[in-house]
C-alpha positions as CSV (number, residue, x, y, z in Angstrom):
1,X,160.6,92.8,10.5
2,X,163.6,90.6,11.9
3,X,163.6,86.8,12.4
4,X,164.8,85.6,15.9
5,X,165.2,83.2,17.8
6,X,164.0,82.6,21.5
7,X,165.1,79.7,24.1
8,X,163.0,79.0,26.7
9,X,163.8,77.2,29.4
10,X,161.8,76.0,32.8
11,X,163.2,73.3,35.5
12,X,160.3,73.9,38.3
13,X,157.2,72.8,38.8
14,X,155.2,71.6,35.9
15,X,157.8,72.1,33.6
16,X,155.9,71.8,30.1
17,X,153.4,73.6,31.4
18,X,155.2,77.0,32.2
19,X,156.8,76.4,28.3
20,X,153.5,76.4,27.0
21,X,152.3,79.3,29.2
22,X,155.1,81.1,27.3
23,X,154.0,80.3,24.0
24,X,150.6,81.4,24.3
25,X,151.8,84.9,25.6
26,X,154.3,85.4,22.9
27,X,151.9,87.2,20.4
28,X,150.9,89.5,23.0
29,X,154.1,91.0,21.7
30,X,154.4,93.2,17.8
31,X,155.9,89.4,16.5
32,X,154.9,86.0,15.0
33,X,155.4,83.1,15.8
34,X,156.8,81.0,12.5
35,X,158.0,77.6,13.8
36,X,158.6,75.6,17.5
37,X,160.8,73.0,18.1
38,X,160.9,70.0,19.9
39,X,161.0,69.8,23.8
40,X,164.7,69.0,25.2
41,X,165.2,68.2,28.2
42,X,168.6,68.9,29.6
43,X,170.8,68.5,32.4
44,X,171.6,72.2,34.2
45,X,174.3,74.6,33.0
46,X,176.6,75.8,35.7
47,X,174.5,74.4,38.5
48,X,174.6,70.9,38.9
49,X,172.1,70.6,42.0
50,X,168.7,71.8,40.0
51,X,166.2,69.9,38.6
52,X,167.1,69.5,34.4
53,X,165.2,71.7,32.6
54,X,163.0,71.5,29.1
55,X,164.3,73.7,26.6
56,X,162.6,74.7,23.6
57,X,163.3,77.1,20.7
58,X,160.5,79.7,19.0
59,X,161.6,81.1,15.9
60,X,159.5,84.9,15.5
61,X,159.0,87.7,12.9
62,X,159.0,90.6,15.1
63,X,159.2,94.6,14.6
64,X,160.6,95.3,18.4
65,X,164.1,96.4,18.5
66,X,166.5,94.1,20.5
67,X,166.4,95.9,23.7
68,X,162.7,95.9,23.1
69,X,162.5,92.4,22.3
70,X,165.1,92.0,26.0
71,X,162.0,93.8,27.5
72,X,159.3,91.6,26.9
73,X,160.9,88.6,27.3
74,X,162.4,89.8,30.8
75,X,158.3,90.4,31.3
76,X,157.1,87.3,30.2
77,X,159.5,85.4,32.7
78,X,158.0,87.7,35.8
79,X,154.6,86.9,34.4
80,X,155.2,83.2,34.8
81,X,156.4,83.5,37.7
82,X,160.3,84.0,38.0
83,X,161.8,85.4,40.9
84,X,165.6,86.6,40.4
85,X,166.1,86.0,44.3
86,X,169.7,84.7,43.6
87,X,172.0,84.1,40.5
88,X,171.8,80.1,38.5
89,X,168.2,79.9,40.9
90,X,165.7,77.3,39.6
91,X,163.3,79.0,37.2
92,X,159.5,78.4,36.5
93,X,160.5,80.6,32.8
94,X,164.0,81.3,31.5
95,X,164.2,83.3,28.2
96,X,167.4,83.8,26.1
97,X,167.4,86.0,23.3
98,X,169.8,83.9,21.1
99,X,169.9,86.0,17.7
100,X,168.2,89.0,16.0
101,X,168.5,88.3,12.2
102,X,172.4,88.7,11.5
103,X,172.3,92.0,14.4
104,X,175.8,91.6,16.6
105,X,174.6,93.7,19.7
106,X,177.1,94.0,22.8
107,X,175.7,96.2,25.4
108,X,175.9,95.4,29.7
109,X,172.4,94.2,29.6
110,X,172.3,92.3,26.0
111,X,174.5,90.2,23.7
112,X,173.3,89.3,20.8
113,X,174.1,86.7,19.4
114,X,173.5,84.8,22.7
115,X,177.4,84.7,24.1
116,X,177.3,80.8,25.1
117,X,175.5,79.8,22.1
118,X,177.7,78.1,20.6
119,X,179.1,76.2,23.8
120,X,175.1,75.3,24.5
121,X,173.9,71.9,23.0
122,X,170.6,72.2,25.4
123,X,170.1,75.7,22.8
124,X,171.7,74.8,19.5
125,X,169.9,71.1,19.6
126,X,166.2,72.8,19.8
127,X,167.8,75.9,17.7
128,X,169.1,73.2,14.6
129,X,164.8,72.3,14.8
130,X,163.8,75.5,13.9
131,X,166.6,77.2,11.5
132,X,169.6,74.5,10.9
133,X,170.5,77.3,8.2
134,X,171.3,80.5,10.4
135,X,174.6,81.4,9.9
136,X,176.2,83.1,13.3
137,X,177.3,86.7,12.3
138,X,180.6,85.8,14.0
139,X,181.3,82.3,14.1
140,X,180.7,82.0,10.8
141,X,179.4,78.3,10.7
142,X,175.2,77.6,10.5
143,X,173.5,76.7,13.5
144,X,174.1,72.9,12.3
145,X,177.7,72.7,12.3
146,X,177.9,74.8,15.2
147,X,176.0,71.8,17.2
148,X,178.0,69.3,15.1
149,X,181.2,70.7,16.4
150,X,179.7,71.5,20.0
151,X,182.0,69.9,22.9
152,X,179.5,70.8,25.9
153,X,179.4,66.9,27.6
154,X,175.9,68.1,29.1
155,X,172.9,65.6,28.3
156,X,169.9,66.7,25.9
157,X,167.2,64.1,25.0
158,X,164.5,64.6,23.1
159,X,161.1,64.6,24.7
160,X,157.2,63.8,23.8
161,X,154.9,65.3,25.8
162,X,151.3,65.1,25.2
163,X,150.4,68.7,24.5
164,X,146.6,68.0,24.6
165,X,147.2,67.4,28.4
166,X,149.3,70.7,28.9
């Protein structure tokens, strides 16, 4: 089994609702779900004109293989509705594999650990939630001090949402 770490992302629609969606799918999947963090929203990465998104971070025990693991999640964000019509489109689910225990994976398809990571405060904030502790297999520095020494200028807030209502 291998702990990893998921970002998901949504900036359409009913925003919480979609992240939820998402959550409640994830065990159809050979993994566990061990902790969720917080919801951030954020302002848009590389596309100023969308609507921010809510980010949120699920750390998982699974058995699936990282190109497995790409599989799924790909599936998941068709299943809630993605459409990859054009490149930095809004997105009802977005889902970022952003590390597979300490695996450094470089393929076309997948990069593992995520390659913006570290230059992502809308991931590491929600990542710090969940596993402060992880060490990144080539930056050397835990997920903490990678956020501490993060220069991205984008916003991320914290957000409550009632989750009764969701």
């Amino acid at each position: 089994m291998a702990l990893a770490a998921i970002l998901l992302g949504s900036n359409l629609h009913d925003r919480a609702a979609y992240l939820a969606s998402a959550i409640k799918l994830l065990p159809a999947a050979p993994l566990q779900i061990l902790k969720v963090s917080n919801l951030y929203e954020t302002e848009p990465v590389e596309c100023s004109w969308q609507p921010w998104y809510l980010n949120q971070v699920v750390l998982i025990e699974t058995s699936l293989r990282a190109p497995m693991l790409l599989e799924f999640v790909l599936g998941l964000e068709k299943r809630l509705g993605r459409r990859r019509s054009r490149p930095l489109g809004s997105r009802t689910l977005d889902a970022d594999i952003l590390f597979v225990d300490n695996l450094i994976h470089q393929t076309p398809g997948l990069a593992i650990p995520h390659p913006a990571l570290s230059r992502r405060r809308c991931a590491l904030a929600p990542l710090c939630d969940v596993v402060p502790g992880w060490r990144h297999p080539l930056l050397g520095l835990t997920a903490a001090e990678l956020l501490d020494r993060c220069l991205d200028p984008r916003r991320v807030t914290g957000v409550q949402i009632d989750r009764d209502s969701v």
